[in-house]
C-alpha atoms as an extended CHARMM CRD file, in Angstrom:
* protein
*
       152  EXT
         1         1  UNK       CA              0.0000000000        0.0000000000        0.0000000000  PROA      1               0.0000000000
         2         2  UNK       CA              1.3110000000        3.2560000000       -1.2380000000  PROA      2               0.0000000000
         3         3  UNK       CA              1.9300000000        5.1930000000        2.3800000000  PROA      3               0.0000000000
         4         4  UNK       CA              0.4710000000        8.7280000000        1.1530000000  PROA      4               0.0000000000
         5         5  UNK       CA             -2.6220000000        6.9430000000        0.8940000000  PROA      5               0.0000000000
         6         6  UNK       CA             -3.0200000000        6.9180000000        4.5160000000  PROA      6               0.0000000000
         7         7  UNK       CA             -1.5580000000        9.9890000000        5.4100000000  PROA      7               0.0000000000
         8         8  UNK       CA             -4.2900000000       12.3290000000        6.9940000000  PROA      8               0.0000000000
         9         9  UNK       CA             -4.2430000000       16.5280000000        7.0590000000  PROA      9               0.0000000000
        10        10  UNK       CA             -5.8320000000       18.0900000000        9.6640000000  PROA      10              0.0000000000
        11        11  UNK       CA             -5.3790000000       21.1960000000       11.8630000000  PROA      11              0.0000000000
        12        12  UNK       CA             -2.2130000000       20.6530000000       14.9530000000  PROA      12              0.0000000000
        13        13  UNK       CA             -3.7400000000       20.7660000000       17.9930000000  PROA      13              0.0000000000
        14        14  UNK       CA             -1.7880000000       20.8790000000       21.8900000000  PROA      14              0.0000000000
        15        15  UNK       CA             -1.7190000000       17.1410000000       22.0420000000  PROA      15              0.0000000000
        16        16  UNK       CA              0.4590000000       17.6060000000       18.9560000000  PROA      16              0.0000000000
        17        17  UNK       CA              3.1900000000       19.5120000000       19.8060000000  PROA      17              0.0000000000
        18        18  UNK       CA              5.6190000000       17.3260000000       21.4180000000  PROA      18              0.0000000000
        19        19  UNK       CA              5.2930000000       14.5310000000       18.3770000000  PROA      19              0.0000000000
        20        20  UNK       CA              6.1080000000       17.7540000000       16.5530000000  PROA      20              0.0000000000
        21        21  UNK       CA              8.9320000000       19.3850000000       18.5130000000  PROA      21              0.0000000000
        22        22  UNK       CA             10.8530000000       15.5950000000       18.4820000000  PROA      22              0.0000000000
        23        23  UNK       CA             10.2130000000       15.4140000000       14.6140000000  PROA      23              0.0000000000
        24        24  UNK       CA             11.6240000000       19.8280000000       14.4320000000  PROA      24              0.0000000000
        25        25  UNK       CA             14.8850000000       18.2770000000       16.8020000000  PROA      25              0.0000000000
        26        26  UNK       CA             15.2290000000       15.7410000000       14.3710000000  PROA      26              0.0000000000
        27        27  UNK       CA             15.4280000000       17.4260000000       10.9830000000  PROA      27              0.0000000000
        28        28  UNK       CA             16.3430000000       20.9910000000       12.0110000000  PROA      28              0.0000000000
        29        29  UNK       CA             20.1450000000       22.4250000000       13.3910000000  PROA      29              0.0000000000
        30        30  UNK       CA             18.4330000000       24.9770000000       15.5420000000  PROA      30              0.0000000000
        31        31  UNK       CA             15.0660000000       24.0890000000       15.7960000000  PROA      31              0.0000000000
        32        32  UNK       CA             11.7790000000       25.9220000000       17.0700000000  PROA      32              0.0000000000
        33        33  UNK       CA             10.8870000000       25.0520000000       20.6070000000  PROA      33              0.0000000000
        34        34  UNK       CA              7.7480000000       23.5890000000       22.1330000000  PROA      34              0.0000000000
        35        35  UNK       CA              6.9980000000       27.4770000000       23.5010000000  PROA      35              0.0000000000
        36        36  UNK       CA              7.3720000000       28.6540000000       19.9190000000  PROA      36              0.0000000000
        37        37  UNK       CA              5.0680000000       25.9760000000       18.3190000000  PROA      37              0.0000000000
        38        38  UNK       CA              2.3450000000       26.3250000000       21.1750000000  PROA      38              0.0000000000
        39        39  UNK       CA              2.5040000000       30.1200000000       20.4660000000  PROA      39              0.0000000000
        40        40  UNK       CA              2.0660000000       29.4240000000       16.6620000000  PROA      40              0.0000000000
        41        41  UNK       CA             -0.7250000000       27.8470000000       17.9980000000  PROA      41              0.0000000000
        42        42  UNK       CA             -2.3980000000       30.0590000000       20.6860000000  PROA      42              0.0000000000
        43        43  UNK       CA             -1.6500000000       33.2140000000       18.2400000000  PROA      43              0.0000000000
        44        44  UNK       CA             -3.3290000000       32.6530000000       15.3410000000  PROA      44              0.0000000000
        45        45  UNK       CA             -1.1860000000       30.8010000000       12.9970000000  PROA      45              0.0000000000
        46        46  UNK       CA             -2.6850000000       27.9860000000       10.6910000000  PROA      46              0.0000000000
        47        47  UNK       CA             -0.6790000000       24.7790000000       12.1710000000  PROA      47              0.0000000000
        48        48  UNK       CA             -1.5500000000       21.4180000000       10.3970000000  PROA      48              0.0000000000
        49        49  UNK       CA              0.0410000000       18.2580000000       10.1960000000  PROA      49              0.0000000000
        50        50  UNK       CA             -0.1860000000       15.0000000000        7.8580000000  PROA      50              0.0000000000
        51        51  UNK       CA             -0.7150000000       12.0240000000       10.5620000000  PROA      51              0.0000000000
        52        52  UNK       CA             -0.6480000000        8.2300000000        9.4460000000  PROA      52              0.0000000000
        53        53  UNK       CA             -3.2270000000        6.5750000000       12.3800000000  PROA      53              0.0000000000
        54        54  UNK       CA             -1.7680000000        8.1770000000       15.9570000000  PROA      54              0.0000000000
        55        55  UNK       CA              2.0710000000        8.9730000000       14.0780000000  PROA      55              0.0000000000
        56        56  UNK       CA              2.9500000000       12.3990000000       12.8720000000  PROA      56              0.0000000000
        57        57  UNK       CA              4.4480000000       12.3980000000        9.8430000000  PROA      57              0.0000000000
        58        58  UNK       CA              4.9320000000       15.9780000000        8.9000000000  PROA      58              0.0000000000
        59        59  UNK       CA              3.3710000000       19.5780000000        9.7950000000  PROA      59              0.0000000000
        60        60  UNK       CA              3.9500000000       22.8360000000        8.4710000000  PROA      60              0.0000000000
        61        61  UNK       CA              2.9040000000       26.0780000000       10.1470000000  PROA      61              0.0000000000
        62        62  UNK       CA              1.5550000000       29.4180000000        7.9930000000  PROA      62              0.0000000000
        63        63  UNK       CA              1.2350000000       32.7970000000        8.9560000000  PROA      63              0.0000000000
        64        64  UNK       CA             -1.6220000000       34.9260000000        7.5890000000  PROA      64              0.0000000000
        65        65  UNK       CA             -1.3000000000       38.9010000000        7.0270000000  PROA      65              0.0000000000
        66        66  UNK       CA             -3.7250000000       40.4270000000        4.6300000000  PROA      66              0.0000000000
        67        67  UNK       CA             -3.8710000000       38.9830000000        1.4860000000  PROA      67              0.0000000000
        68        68  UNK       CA             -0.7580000000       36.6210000000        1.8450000000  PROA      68              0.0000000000
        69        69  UNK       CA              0.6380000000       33.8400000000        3.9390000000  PROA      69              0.0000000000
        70        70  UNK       CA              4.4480000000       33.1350000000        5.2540000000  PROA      70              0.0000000000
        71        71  UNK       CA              5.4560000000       29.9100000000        5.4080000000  PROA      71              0.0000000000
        72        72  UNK       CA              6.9340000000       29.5370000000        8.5300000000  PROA      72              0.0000000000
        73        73  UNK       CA              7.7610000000       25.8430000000        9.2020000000  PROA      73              0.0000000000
        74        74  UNK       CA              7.6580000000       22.7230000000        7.0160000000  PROA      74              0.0000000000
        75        75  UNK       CA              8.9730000000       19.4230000000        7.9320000000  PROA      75              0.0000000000
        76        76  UNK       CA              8.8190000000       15.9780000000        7.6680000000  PROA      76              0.0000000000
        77        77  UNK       CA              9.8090000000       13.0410000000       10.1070000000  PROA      77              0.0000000000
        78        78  UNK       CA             13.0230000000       11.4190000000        9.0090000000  PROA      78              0.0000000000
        79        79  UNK       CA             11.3890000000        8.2180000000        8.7680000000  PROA      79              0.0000000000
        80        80  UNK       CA              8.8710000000        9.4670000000        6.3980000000  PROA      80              0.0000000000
        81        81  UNK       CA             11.2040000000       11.0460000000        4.1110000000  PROA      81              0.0000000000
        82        82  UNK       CA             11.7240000000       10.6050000000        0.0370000000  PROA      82              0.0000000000
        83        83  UNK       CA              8.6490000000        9.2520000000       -0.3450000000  PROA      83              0.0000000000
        84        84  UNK       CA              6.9240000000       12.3430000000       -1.6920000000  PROA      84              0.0000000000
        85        85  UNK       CA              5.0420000000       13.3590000000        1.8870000000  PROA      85              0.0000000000
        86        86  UNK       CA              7.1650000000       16.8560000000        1.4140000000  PROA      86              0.0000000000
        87        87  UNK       CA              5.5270000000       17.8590000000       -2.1790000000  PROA      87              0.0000000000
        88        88  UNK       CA              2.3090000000       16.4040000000       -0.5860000000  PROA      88              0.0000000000
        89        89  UNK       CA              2.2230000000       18.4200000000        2.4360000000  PROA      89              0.0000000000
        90        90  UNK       CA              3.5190000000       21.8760000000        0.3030000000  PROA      90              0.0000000000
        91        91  UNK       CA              0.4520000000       21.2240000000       -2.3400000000  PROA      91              0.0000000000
        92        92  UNK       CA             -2.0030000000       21.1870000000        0.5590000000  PROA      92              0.0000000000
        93        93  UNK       CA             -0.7880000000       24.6340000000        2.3200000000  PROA      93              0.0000000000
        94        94  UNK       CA             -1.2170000000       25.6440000000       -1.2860000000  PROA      94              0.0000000000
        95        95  UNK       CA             -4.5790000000       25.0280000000       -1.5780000000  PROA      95              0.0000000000
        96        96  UNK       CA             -5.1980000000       25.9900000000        1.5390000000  PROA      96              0.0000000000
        97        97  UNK       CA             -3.8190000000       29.3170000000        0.9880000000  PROA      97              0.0000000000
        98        98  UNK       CA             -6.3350000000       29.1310000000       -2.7320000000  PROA      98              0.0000000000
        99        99  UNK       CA             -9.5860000000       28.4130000000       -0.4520000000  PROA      99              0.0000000000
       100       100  UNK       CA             -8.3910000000       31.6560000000        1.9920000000  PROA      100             0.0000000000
       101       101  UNK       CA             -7.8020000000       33.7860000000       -1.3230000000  PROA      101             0.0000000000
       102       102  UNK       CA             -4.3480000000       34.7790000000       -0.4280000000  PROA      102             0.0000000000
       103       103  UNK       CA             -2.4900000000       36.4630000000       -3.4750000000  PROA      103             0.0000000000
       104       104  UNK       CA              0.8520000000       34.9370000000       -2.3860000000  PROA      104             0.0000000000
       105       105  UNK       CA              2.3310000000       32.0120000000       -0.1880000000  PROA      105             0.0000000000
       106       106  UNK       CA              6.4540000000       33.8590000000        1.1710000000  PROA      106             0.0000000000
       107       107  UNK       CA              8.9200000000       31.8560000000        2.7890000000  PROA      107             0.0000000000
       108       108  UNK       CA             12.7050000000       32.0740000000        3.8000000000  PROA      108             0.0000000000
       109       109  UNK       CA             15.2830000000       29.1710000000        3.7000000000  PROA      109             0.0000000000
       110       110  UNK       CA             18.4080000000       28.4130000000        4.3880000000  PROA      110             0.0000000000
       111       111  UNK       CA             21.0010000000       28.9050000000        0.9720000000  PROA      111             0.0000000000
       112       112  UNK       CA             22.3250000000       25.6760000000        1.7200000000  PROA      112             0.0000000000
       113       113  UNK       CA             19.0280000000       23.5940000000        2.3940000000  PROA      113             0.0000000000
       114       114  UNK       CA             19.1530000000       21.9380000000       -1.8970000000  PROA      114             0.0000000000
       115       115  UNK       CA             16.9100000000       19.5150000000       -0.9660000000  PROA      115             0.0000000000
       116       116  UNK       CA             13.9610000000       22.0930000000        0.0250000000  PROA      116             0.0000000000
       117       117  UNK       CA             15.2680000000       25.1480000000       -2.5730000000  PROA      117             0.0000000000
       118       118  UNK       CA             14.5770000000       21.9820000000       -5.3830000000  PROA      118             0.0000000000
       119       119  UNK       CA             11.1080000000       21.7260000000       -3.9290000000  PROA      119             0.0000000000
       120       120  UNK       CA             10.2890000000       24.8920000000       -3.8900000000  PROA      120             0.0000000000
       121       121  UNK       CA             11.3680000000       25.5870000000       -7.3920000000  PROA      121             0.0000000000
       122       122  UNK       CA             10.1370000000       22.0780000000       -8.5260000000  PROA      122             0.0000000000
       123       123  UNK       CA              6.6500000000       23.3530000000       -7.0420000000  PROA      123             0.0000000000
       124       124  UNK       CA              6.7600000000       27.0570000000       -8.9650000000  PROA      124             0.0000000000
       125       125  UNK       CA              7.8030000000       29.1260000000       -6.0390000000  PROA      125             0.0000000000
       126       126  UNK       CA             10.6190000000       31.8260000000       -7.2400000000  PROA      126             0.0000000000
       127       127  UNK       CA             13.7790000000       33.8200000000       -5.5350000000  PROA      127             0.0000000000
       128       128  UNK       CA             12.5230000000       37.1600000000       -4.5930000000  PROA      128             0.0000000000
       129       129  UNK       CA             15.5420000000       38.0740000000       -2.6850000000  PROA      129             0.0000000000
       130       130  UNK       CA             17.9220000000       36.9790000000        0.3630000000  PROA      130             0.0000000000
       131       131  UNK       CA             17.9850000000       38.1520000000        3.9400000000  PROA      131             0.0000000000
       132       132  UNK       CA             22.5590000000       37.7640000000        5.2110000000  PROA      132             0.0000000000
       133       133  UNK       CA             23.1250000000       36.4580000000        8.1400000000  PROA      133             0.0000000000
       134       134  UNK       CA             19.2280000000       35.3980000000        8.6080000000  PROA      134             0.0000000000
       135       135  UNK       CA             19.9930000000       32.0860000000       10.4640000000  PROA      135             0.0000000000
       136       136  UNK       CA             22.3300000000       30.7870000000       12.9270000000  PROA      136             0.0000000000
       137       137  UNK       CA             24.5730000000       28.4250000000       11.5890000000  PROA      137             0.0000000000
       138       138  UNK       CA             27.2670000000       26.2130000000       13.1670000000  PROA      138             0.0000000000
       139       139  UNK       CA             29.7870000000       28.4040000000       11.8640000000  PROA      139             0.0000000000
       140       140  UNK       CA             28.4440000000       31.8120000000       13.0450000000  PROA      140             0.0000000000
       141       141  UNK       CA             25.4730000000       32.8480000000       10.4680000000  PROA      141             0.0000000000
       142       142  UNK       CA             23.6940000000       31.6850000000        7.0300000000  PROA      142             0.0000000000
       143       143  UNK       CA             21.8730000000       33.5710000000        4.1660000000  PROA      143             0.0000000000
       144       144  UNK       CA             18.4850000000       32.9810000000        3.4490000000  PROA      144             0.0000000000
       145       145  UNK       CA             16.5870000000       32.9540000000        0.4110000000  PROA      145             0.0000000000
       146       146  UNK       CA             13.3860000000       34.5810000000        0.1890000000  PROA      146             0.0000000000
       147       147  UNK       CA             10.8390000000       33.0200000000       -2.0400000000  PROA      147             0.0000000000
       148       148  UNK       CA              7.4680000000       33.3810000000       -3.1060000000  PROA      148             0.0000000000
       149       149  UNK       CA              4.7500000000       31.5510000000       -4.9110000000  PROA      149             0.0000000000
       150       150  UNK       CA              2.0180000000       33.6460000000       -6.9150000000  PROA      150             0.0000000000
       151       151  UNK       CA             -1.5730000000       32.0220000000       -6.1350000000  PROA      151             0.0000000000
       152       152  UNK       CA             -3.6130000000       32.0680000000       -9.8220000000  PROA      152             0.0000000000
């Protein structure tokens, strides 16, 4: 059985958060904290995750202002990985963002993150510019690139 099958989206809730914050430790170099994700959540942010039965297998976290949404956080559990879940989860904060008539889905990532920049460009998002020094690094700071997807 094809494992996307049974992945299900649905909106993060409290319960959530420390399934997510293990999968953010395990994917991320400086990752958010449980206090960042259950502000996300108490603060008006869209927070959703793809769940297979009880397991998390990937979330992503939007922020709405106006007529666009930031991508904040995207990520999927190492052991769900290359198997398409990533493309998956992106498509749905993409229609999401179509059913709230945002204009434009922005996000910022790290110059040196290939796998996600070839998603993003795979999926149509474009380089609208970089932010130096945006992220810490292990090595002092790292660049990020901003980019942005047009909603049709």
């Amino acid at each position: 059985m094809n494992p996307l099958a049974a992945m299900t989206l649905r909106e993060m809730n409290r319960e959530d958060v420390d399934a997510v914050v293990h999968i953010e430790q395990q994917v991320h170099s400086h990752p958010w904290t449980r206090g960042m994700f259950m502000d996300a959540l108490m603060h008006g942010n869209i927070c959703m995750v793809f769940s297979s039965g009880s397991e998390i297998a990937g979330y992503a976290v939007l922020l709405p202002s106006l007529d666009e949404v930031e991508l904040l956080d995207i990520s999927v559990a190492s052991s769900f990985q290359r198997i398409g879940l990533g493309e998956k989860l992106l498509a749905a904060m993409l229609v999401l963002a179509r059913e709230n008539e945002w204009i434009r889905v922005i996000l910022e990532v790290r110059r040196s993150n290939i796998p996600a920049l070839s998603l993003y460009r795979k999926t149509g998002f474009v380089e609208i510019g970089s932010r130096r020094d945006y992220y810490p690094a292990e090595n002092g700071r790292e660049d990020a690139i901003v980019m942005e997807y047009r909603l049709p």
